[in-house]
C-alpha positions in Angstrom: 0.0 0.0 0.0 1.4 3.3 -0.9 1.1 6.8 1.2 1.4 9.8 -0.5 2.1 12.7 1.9 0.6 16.4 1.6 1.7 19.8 2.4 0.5 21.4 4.7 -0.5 24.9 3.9 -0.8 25.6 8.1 1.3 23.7 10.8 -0.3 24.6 14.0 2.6 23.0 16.0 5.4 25.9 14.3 3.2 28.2 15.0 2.5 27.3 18.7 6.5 27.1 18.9 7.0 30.8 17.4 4.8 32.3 19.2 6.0 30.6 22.3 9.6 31.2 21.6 8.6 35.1 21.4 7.4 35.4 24.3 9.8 33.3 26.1 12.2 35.4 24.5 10.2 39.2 25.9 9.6 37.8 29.3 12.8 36.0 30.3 14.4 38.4 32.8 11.3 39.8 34.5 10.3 39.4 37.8 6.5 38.1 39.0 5.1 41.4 39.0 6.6 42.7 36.1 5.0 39.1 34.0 1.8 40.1 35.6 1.5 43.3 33.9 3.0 42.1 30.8 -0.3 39.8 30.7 -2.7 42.2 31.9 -1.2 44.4 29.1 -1.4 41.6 26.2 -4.9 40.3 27.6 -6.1 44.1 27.9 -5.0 44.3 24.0 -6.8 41.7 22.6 -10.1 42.7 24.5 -9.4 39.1 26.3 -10.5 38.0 29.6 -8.9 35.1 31.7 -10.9 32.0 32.3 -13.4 32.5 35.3 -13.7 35.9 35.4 
């Protein structure tokens, strides 16, 4: 039986690792508070509220 692969025209899993990789990248030498208000900031630009609230 033969496979025959196709492209893919989206990876989900690059894109998961870029956009993780950029943020690793803003947010590695800040302290707690400081990664707090970075999310507050980036939640309160997308119009985005956190689970429960």
């Amino acid at each position: 039986m033969e496979t025959t692969k196709k492209e893919k025209q989206f990876d989900a899993v690059t894109m998961m690792r870029e956009i993780r990789d950029k943020i690793s990248s803003e947010t590695q030498h800040m302290t707690l508070d400081e990664l707090k208000a970075y999310i507050k900031q980036k939640l309160d630009e997308n119009k985005t509220k956190l689970i429960g609230q």
